[in-house]
C-alpha positions in Angstrom: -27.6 -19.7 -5.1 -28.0 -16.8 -7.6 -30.2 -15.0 -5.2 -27.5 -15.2 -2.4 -24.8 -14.1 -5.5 -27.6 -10.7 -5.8 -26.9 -9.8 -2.2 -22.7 -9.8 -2.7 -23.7 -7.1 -6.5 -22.2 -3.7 -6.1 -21.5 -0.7 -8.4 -18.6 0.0 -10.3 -17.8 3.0 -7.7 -18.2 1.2 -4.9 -15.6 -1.7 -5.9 -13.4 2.0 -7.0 -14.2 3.2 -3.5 -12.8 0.2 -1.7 -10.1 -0.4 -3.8 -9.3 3.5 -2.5 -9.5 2.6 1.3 -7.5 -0.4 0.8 -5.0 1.7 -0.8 -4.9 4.3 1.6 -5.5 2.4 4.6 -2.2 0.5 3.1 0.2 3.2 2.8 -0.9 4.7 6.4 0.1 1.1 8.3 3.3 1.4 6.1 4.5 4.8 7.1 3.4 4.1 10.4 5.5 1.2 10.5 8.1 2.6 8.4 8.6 5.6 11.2 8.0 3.3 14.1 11.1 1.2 13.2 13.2 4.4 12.5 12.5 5.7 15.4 13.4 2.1 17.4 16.4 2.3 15.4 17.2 5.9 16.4 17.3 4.8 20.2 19.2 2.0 19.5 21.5 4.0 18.2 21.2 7.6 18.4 24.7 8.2 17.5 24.5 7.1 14.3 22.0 9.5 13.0 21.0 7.3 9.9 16.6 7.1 10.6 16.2 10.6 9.4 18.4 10.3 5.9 16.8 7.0 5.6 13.4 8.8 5.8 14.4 11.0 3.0 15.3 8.6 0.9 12.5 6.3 1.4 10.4 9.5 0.2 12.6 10.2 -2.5 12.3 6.4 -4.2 8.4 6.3 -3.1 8.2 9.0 -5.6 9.6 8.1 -8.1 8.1 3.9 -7.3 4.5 5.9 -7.5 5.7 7.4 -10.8 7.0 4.5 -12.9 5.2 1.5 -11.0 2.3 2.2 -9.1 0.4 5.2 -11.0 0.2 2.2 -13.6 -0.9 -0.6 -11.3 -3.6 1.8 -10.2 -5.0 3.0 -13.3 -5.1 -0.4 -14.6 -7.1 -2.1 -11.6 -9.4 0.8 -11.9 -9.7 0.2 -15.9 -10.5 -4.0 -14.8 -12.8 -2.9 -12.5 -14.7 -1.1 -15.2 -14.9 -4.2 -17.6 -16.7 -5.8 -14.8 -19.9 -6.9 -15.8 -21.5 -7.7 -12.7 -19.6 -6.4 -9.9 -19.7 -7.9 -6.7 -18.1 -6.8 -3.5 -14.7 -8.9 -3.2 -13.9 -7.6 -6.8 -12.3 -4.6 -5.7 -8.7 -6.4 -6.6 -8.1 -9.3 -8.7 -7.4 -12.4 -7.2 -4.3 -12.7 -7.6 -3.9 -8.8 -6.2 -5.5 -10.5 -3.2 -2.7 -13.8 -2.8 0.1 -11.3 -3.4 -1.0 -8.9 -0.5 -1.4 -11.3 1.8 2.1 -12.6 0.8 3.8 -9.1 1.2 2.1 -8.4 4.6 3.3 -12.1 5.7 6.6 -11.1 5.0 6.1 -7.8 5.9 5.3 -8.8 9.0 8.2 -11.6 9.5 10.9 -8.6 8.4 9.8 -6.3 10.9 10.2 -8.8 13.5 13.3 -10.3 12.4 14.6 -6.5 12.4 14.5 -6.0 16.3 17.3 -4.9 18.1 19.1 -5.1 14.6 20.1 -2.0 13.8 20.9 -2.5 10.1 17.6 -4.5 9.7 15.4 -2.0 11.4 16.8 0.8 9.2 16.8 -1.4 5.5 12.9 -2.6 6.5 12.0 0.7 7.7 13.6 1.9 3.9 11.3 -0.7 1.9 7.9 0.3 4.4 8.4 4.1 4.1 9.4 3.9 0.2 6.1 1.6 -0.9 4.1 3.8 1.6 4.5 7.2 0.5 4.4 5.1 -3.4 1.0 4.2 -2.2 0.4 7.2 -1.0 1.9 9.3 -3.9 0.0 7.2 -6.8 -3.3 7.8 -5.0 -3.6 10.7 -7.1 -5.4 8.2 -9.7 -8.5 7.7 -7.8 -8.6 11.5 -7.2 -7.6 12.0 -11.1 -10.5 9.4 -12.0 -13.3 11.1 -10.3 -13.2 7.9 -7.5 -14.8 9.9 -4.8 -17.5 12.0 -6.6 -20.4 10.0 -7.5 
């Protein structure tokens, strides 16, 4: 069993690199989304001309969500990766990082279904994706900050 444990060990920068792409590959599906729903909403709509300020806005609290939240959410998974003692692949995010992800693209996912042909719905979803996207996006500066991609 230890032996098939050996095959699963990693180093320290790999689990940073992953946790990286996750966190990148994350805000991308999120601003994809995000401007997929505006732009749903926009010709549902055209008239009202809301998609475009709600863009803004979304950028304006992912900002300041990267600031206050997620810079600190970043620096500390990367500080628990560095206590590991023997890293393994799957280690990248604590478990509990891991239950609450697939919990948020669950509902995620339910929201932006509920939200078709609702204009109200398709803006305020497309708000929350495009305001934790670019807050993804925005905090990334961490791994860049840490040294993440230079081995």
């Amino acid at each position: 069993m230890k032996d098939k444990l050996q095959q699963f060990a990693v180093s320290h920068h790999s689990l940073k690199i992953l946790a990286a792409l996750l966190w990148y590959i994350g805000s991308i599906i999120l601003l994809l989304n995000g401007a997929s729903l505006l732009i749903e909403a926009d010709v549902l709509k055209p008239e009202e001309g809301w998609p475009w300020q709600v863009a803004v806005l979304g950028m304006l609290l992912g900002s300041l969500k990267a600031r206050f939240i997620f810079n600190k959410s970043c620096q500390k998974n990367l500080d628990r990766i560095a206590t590991i003692v023997q890293p393994r692949i799957w280690q990248f995010f604590s478990p509990e990082f891991f239950v609450a992800l697939t919990f948020m693209i669950l509902v995620g996912t339910m929201f932006s279904k509920l939200a078709q042909n609702n204009y109200a719905m398709l803006i305020s979803v497309a708000l929350l994706d495009i305001s934790i996207g670019i807050a993804l996006l925005g905090s990334s500066y961490i791994f860049w900050k840490q040294k993440v991609f230079i081995k």
